[in-house]
Every structure is written in C-alpha cells, then in structure tokens.
C-alpha positions in Angstrom: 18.4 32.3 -26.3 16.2 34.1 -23.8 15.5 37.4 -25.6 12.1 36.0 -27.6 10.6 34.6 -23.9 11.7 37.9 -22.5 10.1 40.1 -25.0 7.0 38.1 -24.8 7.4 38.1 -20.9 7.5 42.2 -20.9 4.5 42.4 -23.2 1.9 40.5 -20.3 0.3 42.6 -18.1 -1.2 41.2 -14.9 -5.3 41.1 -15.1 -7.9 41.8 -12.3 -8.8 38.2 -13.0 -5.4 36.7 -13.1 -6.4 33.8 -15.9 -4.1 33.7 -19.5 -1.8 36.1 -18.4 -0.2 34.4 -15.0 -0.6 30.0 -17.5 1.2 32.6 -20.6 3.7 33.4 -17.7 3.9 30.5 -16.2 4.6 28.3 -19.6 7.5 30.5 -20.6 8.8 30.4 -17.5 9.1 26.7 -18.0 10.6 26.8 -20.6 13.0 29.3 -19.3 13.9 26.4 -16.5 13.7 24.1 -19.5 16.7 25.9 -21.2 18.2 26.2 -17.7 18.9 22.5 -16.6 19.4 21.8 -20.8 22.2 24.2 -20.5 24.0 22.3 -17.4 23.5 18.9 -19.1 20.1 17.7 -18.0 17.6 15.8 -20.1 14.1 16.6 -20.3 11.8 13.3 -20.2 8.3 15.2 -19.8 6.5 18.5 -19.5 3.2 19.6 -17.6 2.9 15.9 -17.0 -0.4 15.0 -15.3 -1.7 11.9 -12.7 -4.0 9.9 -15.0 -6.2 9.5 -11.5 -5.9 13.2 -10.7 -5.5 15.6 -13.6 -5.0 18.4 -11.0 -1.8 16.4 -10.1 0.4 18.0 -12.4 4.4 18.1 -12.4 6.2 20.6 -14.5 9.2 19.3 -15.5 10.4 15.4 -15.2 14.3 15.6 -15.8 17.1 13.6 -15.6 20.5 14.4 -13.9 22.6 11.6 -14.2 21.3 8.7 -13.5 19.0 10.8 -11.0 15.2 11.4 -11.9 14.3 15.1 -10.9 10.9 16.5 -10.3 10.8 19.8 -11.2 8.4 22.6 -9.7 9.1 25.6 -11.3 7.4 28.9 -10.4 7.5 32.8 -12.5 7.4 35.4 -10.4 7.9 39.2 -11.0 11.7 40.1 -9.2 9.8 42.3 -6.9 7.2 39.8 -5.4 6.5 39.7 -1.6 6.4 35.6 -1.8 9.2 34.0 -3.3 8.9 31.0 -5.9 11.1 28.6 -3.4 8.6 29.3 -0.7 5.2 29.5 -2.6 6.3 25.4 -3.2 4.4 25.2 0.6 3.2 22.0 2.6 -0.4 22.3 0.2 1.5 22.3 -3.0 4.1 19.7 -1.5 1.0 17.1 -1.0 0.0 17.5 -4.6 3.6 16.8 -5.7 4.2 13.9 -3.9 1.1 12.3 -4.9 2.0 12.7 -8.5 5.5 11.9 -8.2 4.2 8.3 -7.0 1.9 8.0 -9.5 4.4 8.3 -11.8 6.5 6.5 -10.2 5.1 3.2 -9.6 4.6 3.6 -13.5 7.8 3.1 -14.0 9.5 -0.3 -14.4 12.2 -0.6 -12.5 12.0 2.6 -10.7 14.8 4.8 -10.3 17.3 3.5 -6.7 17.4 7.8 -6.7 14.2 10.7 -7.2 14.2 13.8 -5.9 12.6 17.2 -5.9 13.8 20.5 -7.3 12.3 24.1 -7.4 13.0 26.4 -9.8 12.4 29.7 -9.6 12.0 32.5 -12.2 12.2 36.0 -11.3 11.2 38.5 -13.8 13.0 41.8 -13.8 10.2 44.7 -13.6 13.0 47.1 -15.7 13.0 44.5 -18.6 16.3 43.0 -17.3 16.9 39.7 -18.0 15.1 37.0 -15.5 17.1 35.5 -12.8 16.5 31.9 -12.2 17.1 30.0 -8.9 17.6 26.7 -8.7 17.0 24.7 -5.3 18.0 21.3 -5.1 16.9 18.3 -3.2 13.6 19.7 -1.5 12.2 17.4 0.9 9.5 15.5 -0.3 9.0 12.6 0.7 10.0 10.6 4.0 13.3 9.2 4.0 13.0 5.7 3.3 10.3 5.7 1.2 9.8 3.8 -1.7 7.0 3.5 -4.6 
C-alpha cells in the first residue's frame, strides 16, 4: 500500500529554496494519513479544502468518524526533525484552522452536534524505513461551548 508513496518519498531531496519538494512531500504525506484513517474505518469527505473568503485558509483532510466530523491537519516530517508535526500545529496555524473550520461549518445545513480537530503526523525514516504516522486526537480548537 505504502511502498509507491515511499519510493517517491526517498527520491525528494530537500532544496535551498524549500518550494516543490517540501507541497511533493507534503501531498503524499496526505495521502499517507488518507490511507491511515481509510484503514481504521474513516470516510474522507474533502481534501486540501479551502475558505472561499480566504484561500490561504486551507484544511487538509475533512473526515468522518462516526457520526463525528474530523478536521484533519496533517504534517510530513523527516523522523529526525528537531520540531515535531504535533507541535509545528502552533497557536498561528491553530487561528487559521479555526477560521476555516467555521467557514465550513456554517456551510453546512444542519451542522454536525460534534467537530473536532486531529493532527496527523508523518514521520519519514531517513534509512528508507517505512514512515511512522501519529495520530493525535481531539486537539483543542475551539472554546468549549462554541457553536457555528
């Protein structure tokens, strides 16, 4: 299942300017978390979706579990990094999540009585093992009685 993402993963080589290489990394990374929740029974409503008032307001995955909807912030990261995927989701990157995640929402009619957010992370194995992913559950995002 993983080996073709892995191989491709392996063949990228970081750049002084950090552009194709890290999106190339990132979007198989997704789709390694993509496979991930699949495997444990989650569905997969949208990907890279984006805030029609703020395209920078992007949320990677949109997922089901149950009748739970799931954000999904998933970050690649090379086994041996100094930050780790779970805490590069910081108080920044947490804004821009909860401002899409009510965007979409207050698009939705009725909106779920349960949302929450999930990280997952992706660590690639420098030795060309295979990547270990971590999956945090239930990050706080928003206050606790909040509602869109």
């Amino acid at each position: 299942m993983w080996q073709p993402i892995l191989q491709w993963l392996r063949g990228l080589r970081p750049s002084a300017t950090g552009g194709d290489e890290n999106s190339a990394a990132g979007a198989a990374g997704e789709q390694l978390a993509a496979e991930f929740l699949g495997a444990r029974g989650w569905r997969i409503i949208a990907r890279n979706w984006r805030s029609p008032h703020d395209r920078r307001d992007e949320i990677d995955l949109v997922c089901r579990d149950g009748d739970i909807l799931v954000f999904v912030e998933v970050k690649t990261r090379a086994a041996t990094a100094l930050v780790s995927g779970y805490h590069a989701v910081n108080k920044r990157k947490k804004q821009v999540l909860r401002r899409a995640a009510a965007v979409y929402l207050r698009g939705l009619h009725p909106p779920p009585a349960t949302f929450r957010l999930d990280v997952v992370e992706v660590a690639v194995a420098c030795d060309g093992g295979a990547p270990e992913v971590r999956h945090y559950e239930n990050i706080p995002l928003f206050p606790k009685y909040w509602r869109p």
